[in-house]
MDTraj code that builds the backbone (N, CA, C; nanometers):
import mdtraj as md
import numpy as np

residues = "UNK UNK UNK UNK UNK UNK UNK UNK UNK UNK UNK UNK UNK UNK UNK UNK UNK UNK UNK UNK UNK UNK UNK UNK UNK UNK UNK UNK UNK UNK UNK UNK UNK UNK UNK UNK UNK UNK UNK UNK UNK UNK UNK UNK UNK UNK UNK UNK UNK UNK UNK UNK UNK UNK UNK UNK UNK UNK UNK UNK UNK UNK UNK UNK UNK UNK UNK UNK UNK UNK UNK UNK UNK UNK UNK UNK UNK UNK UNK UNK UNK UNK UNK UNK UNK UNK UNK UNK UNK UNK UNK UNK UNK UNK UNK UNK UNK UNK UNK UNK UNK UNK UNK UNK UNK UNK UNK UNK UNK UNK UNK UNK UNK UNK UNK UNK UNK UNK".split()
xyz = np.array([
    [13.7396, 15.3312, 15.0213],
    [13.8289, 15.4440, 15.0342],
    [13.8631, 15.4987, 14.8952],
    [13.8988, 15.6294, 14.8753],
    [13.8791, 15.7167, 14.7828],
    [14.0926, 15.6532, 14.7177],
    [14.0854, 15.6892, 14.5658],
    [14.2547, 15.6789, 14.5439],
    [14.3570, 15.7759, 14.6038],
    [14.3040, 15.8697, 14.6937],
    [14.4010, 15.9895, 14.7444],
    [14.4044, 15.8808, 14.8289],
    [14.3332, 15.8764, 14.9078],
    [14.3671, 15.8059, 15.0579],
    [14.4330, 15.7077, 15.0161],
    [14.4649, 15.5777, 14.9211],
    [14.5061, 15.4673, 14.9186],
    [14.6471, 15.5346, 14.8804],
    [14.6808, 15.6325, 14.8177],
    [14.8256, 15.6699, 14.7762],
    [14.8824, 15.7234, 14.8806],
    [14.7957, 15.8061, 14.9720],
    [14.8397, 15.8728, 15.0966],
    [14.8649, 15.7615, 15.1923],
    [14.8161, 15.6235, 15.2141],
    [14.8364, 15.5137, 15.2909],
    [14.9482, 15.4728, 15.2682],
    [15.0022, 15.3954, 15.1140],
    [15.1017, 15.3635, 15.0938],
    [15.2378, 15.4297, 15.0842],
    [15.2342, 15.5999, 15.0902],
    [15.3233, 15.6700, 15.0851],
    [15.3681, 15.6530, 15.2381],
    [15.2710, 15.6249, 15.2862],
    [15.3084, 15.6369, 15.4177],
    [15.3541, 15.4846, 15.5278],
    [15.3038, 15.4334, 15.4307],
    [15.3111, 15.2655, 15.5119],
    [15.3433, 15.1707, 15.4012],
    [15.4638, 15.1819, 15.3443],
    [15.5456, 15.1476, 15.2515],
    [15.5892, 14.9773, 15.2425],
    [15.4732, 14.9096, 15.1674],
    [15.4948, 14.7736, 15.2505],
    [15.4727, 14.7224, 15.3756],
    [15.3895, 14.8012, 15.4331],
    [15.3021, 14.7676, 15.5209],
    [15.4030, 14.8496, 15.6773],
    [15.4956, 14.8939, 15.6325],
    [15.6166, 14.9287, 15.7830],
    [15.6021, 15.1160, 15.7711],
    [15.5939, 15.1228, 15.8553],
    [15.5990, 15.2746, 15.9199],
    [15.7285, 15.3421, 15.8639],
    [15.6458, 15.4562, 15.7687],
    [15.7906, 15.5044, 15.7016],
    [15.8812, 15.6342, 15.7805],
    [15.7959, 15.7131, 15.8381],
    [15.8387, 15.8257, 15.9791],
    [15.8224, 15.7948, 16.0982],
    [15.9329, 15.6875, 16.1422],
    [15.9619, 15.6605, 16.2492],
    [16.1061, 15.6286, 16.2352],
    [16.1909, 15.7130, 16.3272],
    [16.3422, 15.6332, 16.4068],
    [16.3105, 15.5647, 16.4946],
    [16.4255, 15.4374, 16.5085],
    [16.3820, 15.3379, 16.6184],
    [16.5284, 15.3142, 16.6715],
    [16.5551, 15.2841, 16.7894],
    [16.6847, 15.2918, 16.8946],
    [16.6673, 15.2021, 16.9824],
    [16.8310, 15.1128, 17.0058],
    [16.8421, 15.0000, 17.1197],
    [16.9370, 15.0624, 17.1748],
    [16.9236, 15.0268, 17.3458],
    [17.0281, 15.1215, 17.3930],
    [17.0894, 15.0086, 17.4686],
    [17.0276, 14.8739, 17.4282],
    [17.1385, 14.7755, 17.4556],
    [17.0792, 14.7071, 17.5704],
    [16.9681, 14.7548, 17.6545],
    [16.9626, 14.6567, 17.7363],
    [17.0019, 14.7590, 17.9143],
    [17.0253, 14.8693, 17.8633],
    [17.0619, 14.9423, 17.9834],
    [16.9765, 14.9571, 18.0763],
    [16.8473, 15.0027, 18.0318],
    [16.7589, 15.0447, 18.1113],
    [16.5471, 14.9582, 18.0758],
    [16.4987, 15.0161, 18.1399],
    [16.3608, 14.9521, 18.1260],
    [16.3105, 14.9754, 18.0330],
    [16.3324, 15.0815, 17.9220],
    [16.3139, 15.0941, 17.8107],
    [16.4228, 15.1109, 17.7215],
    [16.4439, 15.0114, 17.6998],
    [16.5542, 14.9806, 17.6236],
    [16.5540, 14.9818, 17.4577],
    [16.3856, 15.0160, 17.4013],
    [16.4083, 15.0410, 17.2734],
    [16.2599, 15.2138, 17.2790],
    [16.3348, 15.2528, 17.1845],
    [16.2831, 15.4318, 17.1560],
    [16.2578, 15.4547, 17.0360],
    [16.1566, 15.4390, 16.9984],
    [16.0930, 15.5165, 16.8935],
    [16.0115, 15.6560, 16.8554],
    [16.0897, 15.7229, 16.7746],
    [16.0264, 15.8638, 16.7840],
    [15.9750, 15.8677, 16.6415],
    [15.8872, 15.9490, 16.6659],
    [15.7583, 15.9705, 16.5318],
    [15.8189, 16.0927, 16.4335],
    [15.8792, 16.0494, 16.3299],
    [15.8687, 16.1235, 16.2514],
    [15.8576, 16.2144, 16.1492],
    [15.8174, 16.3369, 16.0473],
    [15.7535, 16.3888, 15.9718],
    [15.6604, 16.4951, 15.9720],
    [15.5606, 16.5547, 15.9121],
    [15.5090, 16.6426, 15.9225],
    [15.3749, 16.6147, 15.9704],
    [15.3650, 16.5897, 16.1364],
    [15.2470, 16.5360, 16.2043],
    [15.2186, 16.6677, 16.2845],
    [15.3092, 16.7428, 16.3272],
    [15.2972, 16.7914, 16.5009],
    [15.1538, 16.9116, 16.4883],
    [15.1018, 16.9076, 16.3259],
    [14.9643, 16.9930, 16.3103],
    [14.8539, 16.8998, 16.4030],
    [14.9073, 16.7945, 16.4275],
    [14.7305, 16.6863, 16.4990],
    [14.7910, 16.6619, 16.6028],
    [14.9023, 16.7172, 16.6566],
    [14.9757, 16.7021, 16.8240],
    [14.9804, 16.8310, 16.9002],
    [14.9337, 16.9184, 16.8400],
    [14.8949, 17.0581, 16.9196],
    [15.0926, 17.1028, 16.9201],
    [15.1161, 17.0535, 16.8075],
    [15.2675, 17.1158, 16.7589],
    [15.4084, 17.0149, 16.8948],
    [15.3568, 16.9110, 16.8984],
    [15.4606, 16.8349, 16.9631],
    [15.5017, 16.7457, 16.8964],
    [15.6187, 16.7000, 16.9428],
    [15.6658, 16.5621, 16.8744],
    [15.6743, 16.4449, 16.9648],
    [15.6249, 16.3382, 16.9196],
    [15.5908, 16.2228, 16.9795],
    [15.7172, 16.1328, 16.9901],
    [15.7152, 16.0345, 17.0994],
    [15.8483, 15.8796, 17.1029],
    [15.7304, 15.7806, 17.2283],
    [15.8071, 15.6995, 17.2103],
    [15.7709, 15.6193, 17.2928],
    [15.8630, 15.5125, 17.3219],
    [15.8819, 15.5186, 17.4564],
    [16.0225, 15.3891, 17.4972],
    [15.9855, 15.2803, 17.5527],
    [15.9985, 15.1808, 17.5370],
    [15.9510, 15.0388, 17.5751],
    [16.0787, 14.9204, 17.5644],
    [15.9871, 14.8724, 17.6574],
    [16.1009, 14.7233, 17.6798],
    [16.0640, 14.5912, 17.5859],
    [16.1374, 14.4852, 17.5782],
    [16.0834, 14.4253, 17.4833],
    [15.9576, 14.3942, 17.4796],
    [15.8722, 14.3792, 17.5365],
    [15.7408, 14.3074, 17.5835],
    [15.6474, 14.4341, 17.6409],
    [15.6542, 14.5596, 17.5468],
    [15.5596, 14.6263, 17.6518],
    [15.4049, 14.5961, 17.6863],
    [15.3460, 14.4866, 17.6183],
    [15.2414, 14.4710, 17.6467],
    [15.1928, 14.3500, 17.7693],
    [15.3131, 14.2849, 17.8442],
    [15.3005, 14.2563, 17.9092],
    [15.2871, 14.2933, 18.0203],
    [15.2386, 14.2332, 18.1627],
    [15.2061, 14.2874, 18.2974],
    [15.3099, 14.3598, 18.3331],
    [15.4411, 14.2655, 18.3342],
    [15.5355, 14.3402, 18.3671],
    [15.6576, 14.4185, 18.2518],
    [15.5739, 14.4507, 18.1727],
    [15.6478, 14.5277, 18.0768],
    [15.6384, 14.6287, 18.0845],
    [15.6834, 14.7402, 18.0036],
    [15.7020, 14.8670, 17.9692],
    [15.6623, 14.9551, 17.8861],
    [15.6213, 15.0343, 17.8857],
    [15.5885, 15.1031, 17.7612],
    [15.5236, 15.2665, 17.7557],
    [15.6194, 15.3559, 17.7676],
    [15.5692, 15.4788, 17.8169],
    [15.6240, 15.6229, 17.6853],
    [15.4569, 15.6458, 17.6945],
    [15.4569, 15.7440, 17.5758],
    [15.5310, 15.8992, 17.6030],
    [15.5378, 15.9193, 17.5496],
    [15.6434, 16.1300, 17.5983],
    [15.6248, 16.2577, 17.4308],
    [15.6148, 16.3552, 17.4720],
    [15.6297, 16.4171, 17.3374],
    [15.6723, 16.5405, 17.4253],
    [15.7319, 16.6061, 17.3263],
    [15.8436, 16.7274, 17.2904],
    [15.8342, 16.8481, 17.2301],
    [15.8654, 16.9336, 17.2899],
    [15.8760, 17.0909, 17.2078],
    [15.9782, 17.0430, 17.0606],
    [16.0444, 16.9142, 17.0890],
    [16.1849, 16.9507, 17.0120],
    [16.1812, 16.7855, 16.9550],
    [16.2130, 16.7255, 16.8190],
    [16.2164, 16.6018, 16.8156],
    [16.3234, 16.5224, 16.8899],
    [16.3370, 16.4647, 16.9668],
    [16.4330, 16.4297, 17.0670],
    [16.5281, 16.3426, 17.0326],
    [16.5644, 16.2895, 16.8903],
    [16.6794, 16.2226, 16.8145],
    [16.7708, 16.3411, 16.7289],
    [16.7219, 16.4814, 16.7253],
    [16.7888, 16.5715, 16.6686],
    [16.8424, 16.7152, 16.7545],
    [16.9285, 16.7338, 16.7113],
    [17.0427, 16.7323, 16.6468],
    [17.1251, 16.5645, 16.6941],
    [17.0942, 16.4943, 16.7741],
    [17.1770, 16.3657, 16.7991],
    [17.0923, 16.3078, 16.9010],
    [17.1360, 16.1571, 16.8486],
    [17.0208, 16.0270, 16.9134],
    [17.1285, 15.9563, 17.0006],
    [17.2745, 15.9917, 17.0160],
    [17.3668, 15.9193, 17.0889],
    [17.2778, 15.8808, 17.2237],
    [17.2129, 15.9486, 17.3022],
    [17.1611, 15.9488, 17.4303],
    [17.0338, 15.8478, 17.4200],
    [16.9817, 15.7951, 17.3260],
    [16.9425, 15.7214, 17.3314],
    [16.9730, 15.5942, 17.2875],
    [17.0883, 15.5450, 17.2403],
    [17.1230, 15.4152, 17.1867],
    [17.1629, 15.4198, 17.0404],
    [17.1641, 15.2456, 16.9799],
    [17.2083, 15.2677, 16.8642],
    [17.1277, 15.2771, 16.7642],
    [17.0661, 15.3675, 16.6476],
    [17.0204, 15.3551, 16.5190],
    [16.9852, 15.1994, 16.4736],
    [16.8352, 15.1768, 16.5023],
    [16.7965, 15.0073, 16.4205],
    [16.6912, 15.0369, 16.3557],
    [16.6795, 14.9906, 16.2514],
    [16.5469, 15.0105, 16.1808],
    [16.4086, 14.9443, 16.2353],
    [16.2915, 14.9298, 16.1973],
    [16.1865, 14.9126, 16.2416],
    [16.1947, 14.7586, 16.2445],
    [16.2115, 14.6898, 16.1166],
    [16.2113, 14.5634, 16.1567],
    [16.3000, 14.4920, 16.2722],
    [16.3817, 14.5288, 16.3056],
    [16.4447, 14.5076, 16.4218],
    [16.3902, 14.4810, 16.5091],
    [16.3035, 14.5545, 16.5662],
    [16.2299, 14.5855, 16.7432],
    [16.1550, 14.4384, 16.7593],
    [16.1738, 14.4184, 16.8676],
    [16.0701, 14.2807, 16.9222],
    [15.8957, 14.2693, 16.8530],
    [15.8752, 14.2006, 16.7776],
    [15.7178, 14.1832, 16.7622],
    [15.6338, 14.2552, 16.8317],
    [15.6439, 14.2433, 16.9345],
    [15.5246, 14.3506, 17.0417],
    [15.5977, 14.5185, 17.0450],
    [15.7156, 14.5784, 17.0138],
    [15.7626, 14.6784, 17.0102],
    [15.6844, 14.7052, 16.8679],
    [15.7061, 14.6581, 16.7528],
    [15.6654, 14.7014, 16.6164],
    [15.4881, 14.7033, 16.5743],
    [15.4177, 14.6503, 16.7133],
    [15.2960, 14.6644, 16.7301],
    [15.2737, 14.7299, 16.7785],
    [15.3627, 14.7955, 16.8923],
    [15.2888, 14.9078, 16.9765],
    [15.2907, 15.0425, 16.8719],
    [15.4195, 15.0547, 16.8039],
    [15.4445, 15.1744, 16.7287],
    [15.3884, 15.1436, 16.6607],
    [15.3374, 15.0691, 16.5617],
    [15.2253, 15.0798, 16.4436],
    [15.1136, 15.1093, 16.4801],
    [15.0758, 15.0661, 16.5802],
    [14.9498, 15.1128, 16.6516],
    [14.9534, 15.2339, 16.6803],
    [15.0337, 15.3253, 16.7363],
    [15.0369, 15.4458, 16.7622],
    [15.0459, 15.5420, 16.5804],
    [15.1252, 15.4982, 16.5083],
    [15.1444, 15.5217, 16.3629],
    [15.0404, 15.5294, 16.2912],
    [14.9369, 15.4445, 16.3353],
    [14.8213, 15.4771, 16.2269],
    [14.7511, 15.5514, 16.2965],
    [14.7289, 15.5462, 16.4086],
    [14.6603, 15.6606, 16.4961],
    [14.6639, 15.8160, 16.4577],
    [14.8157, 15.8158, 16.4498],
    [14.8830, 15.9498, 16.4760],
    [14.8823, 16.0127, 16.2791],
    [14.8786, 15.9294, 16.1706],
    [14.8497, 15.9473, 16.0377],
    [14.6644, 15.9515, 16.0318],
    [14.6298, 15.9182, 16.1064],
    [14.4762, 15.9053, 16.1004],
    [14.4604, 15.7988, 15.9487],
    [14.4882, 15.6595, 15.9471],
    [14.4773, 15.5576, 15.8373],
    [14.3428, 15.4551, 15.9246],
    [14.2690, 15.5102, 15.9095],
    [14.1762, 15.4731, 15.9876],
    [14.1149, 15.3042, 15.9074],
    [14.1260, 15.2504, 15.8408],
    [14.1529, 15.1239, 15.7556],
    [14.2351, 15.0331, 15.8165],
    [14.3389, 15.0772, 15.9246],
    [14.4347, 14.9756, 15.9730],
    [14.3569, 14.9037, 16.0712],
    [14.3582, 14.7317, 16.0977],
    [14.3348, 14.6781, 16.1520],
    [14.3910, 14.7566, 16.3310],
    [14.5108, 14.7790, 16.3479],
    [14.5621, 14.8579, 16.4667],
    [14.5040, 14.9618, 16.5045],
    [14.4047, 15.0335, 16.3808],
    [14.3516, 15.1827, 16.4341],
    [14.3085, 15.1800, 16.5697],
    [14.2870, 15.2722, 16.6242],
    [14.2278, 15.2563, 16.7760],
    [14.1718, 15.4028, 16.8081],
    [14.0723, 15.4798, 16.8173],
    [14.0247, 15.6187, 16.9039],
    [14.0387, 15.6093, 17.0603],
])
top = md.Topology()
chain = top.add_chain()
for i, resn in enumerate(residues, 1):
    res = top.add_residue(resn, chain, resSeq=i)
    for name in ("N", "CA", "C"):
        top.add_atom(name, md.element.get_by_symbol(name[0]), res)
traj = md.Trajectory(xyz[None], top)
């Protein structure tokens, strides 16, 4: 890989953690109980939408959760009250911080990440 791309990687994956993403617990209320929305200056490779995805702790299990959504509008702004409380990335359950990284390098096109996926 070329040094643009390696500066454009790390600008973007700052220690290895997803730097445009909010992440939200809403405590346990509902089946997706944690919300992560994508974001930064992507919505040019989303046909101008903005991406989240809400999942339960375990979405990669049978009976887990994990359902993608995108938006005319980023859906934590003007206010994220409706979705829970403000947690940073390291927070989210192991399999929550895999699903969104997985979607994160996708959605940056870091095609080098072990998570990439087409």
């Amino acid at each position: 890989m070329n040094k643009r791309y390696e500066e454009r990687k790390n600008r973007l994956l700052p220690g290895g953690e997803p730097r445009y993403v909010h992440c939200y617990d809403n405590g346990d209320e509902t089946a997706d109980r944690y919300t992560a929305v994508y974001t930064g200056n992507y919505t040019s490779r989303t046909g101008g939408y903005h991406w989240y995805v809400g999942m339960s702790g375990k979405p990669f299990h049978p009976q887990g959760y994990g359902m993608h959504g995108e938006s005319d509008t980023q859906i934590d702004y003007p206010s994220y009250k409706h979705l829970g409380k403000k947690i940073k990335y390291e927070q989210l359950p192991e399999d929550c911080r895999q699903l969104v990284l997985q979607d994160y390098v996708y959605l940056w096109g870091i095609t080098d990440h072990p998570l990439y996926k087409e």
